[in-house]
C-alpha positions in Angstrom: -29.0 -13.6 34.0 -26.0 -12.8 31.8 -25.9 -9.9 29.7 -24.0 -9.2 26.9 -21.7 -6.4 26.8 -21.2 -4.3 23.4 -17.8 -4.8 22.0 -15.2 -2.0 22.3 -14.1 -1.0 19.3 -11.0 1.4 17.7 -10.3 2.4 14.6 -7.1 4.5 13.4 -5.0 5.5 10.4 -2.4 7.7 11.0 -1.8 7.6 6.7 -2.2 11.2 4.8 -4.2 10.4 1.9 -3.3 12.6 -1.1 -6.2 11.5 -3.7 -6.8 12.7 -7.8 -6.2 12.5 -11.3 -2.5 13.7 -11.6 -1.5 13.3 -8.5 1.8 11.5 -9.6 3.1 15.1 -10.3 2.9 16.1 -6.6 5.3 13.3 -5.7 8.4 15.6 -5.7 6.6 17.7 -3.3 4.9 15.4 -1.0 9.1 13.8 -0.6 10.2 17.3 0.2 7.7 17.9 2.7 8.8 14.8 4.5 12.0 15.7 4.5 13.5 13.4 2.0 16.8 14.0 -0.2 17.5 10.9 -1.4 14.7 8.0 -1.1 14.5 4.8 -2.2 11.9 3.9 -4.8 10.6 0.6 -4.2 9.0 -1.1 -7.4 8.9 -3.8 -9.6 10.0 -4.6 -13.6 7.6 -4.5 -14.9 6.5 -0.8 -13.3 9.6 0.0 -15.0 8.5 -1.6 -18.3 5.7 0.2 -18.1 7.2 3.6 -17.9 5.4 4.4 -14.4 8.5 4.4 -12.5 9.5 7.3 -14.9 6.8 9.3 -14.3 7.5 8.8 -10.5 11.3 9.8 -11.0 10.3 12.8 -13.0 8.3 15.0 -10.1 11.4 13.8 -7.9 14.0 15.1 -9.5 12.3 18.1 -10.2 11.9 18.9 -6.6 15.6 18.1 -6.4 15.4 14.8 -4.7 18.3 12.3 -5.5 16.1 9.3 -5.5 17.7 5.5 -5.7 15.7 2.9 -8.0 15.4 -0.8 -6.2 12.8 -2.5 -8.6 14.0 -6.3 -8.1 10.8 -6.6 -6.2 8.6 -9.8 -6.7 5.2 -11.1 -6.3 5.0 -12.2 -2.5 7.9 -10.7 -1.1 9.8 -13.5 0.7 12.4 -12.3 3.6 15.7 -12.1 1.6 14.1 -10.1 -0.6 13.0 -7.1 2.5 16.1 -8.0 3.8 18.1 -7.2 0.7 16.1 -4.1 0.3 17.0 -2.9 4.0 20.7 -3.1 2.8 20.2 -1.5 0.0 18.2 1.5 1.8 21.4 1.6 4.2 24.5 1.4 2.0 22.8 4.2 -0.5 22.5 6.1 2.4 18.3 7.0 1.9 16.2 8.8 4.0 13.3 8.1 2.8 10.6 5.1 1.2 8.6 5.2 -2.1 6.7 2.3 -2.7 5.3 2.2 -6.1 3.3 -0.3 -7.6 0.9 -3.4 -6.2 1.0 -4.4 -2.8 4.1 -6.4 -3.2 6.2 -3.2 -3.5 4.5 -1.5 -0.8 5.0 -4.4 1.4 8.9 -4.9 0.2 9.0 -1.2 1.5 7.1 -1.3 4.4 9.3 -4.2 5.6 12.9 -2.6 4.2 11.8 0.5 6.1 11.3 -2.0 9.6 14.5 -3.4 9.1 16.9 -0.6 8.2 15.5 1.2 11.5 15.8 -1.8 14.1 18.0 -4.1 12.4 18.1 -8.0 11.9 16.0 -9.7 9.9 12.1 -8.9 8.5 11.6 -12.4 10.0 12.5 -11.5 13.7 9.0 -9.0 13.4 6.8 -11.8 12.2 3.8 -11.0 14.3 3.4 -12.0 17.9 7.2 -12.0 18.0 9.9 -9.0 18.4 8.4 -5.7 19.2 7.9 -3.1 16.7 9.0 -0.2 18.5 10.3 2.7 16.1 8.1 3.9 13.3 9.5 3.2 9.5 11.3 5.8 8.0 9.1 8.2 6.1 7.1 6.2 3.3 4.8 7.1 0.3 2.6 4.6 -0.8 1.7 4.8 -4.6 -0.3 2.1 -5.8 -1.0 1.2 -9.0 -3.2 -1.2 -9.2 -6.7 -1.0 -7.5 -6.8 -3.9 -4.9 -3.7 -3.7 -3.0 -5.3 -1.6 0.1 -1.5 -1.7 1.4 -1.1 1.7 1.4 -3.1 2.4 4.4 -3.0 -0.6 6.2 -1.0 -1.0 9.4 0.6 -4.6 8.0 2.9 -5.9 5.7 2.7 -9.8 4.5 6.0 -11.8 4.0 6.7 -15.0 2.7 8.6 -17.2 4.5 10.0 -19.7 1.4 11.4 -22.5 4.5 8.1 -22.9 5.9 5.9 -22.5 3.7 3.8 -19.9 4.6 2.8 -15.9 4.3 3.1 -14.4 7.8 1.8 -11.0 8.8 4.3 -8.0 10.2 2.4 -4.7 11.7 -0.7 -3.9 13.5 0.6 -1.1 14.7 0.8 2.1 13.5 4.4 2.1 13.0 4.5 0.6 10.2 2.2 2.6 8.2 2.9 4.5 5.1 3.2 8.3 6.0 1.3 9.2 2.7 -0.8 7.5 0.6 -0.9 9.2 -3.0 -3.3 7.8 -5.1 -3.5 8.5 -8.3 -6.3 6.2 -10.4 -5.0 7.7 -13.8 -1.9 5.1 -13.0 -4.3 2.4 -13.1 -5.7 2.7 -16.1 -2.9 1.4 -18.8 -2.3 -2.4 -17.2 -2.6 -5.0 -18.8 -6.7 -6.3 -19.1 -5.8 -9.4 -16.9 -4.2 -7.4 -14.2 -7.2 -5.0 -14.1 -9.3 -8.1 -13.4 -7.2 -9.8 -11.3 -7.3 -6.6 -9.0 -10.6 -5.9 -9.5 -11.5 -9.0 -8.3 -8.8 -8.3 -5.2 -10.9 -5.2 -4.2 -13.8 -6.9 -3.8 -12.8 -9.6 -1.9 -10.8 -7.1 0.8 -14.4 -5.0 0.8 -16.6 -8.3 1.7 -14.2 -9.4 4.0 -14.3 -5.7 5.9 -18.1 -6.0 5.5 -18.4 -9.5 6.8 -15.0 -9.2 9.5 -16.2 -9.8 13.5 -14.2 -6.3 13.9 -16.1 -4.4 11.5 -18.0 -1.3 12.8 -20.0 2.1 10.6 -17.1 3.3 9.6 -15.9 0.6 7.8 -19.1 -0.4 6.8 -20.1 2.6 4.9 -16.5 2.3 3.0 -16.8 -1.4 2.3 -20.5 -1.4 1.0 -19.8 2.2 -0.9 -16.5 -0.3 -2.6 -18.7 -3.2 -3.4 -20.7 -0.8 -5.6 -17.5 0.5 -6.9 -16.9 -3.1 -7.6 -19.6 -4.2 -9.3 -20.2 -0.7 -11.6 -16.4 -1.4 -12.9 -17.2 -5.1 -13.8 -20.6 -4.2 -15.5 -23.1 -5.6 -12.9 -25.9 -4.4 -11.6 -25.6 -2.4 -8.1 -27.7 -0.3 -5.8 -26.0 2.8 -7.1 -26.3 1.8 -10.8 -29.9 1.1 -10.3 -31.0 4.1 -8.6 -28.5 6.5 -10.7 -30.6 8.5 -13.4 -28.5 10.8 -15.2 -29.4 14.7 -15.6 -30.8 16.0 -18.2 -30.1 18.8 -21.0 
């Protein structure tokens, strides 16, 4: 008679989550505290376009960081580009990783911050391949957008233009972000299609959590609790919306 044996099961973030309206304004801080002086800002044009990436710069230089702006990041981050950013982090002389903007950015960073500590090429880390042995220099992950999830994850995902395909870098908890800061108010100027489109991103990373063999309670309770996050920010009906009565005066 055979008996089935539970599945063992981990879970682990080693990412300091700084959460809230405003947040933006502790960046300088949070930098200092890692023990940053000149980090590289990770980001994208058109977080520049949109005046973000100044109020990112602002907090920094206030703290008296010296920060260094590499914002040629695009959507899917193909190796030349990390590798191109890992340079860059080097010949600037940085000690230190802000990704700012949608998952692309975090991921350019992620993978820069690989590569400028153990060399080579992004492509060499591709998973199941060359050990990721050092952690990433120190890293804050500020999203802008609400799907990405990047900034607590434990993986990066690089394009790899000759074959064809996306191809994952991590699972281990050297390559997470250090921080997470999270700030929603940054989310709230895009433009209507980009809300949608990462709306639409959330939801599909919370059902997959939900529905994942690996899933367990804890990830459960924060995939179900993002559904309804979900579904009250499109206008549909949820389990919280429906059982919600408002207080009274």
């Amino acid at each position: 008679m055979s008996v089935d044996v539970p599945s063992v099961r981990s879970y682990q973030s080693p990412t300091r989550l700084v959460h809230g309206i405003g947040a933006i304004a502790s960046l300088g801080e949070e930098a200092g505290a890692l023990g940053m002086t000149r980090p590289m800002v990770v980001t994208d044009g058109g977080i520049v376009k949109a005046g973000i990436l100044d109020e990112a710069l602002e907090p920094l230089r206030k703290s008296g960081l010296d920060p260094v702006v590499f914002d040629r990041v695009r959507a899917n981050p193909d190796i030349a580009l990390v590798d191109e950013g890992a340079r860059h982090y080097e010949s600037e002389g940085c000690d230190g990783l802000i990704g700012l903007g949608g998952g692309s950015s975090i991921d350019t960073a992620k993978g820069a911050g690989l590569v400028a500590v153990q060399g080579g090429s992004i492509l060499q880390y591709e998973y199941g391949h060359d050990p990721i042995d050092r952690r990433i220099p120190p890293l804050i992950a500020v999203p802008t957008t609400a799907g990405t999830g990047s900034e607590v994850t434990l993986w990066a995902v690089i394009t790899d233009p000759d074959r064809k395909i996306k191809f994952n870098v991590g699972g281990t908890t050297n390559l997470a972000p250090w921080v997470a800061l999270i700030d929603p108010a940054l989310t709230v100027n895009l433009p209507p299609s980009v809300t949608a489109g990462t709306g639409m991103d959330a939801l599909a990373h919370a059902v997959e959590c939900y529905t994942m063999a690996y899933h367990q309670p804890f990830t459960d309770a924060v995939a179900l609790q993002a559904i309804e996050y979900v579904a009250d920010g499109f206008g549909l009906p949820s389990k919280r919306a429906r059982t919600w009565t408002p207080a009274t005066t």
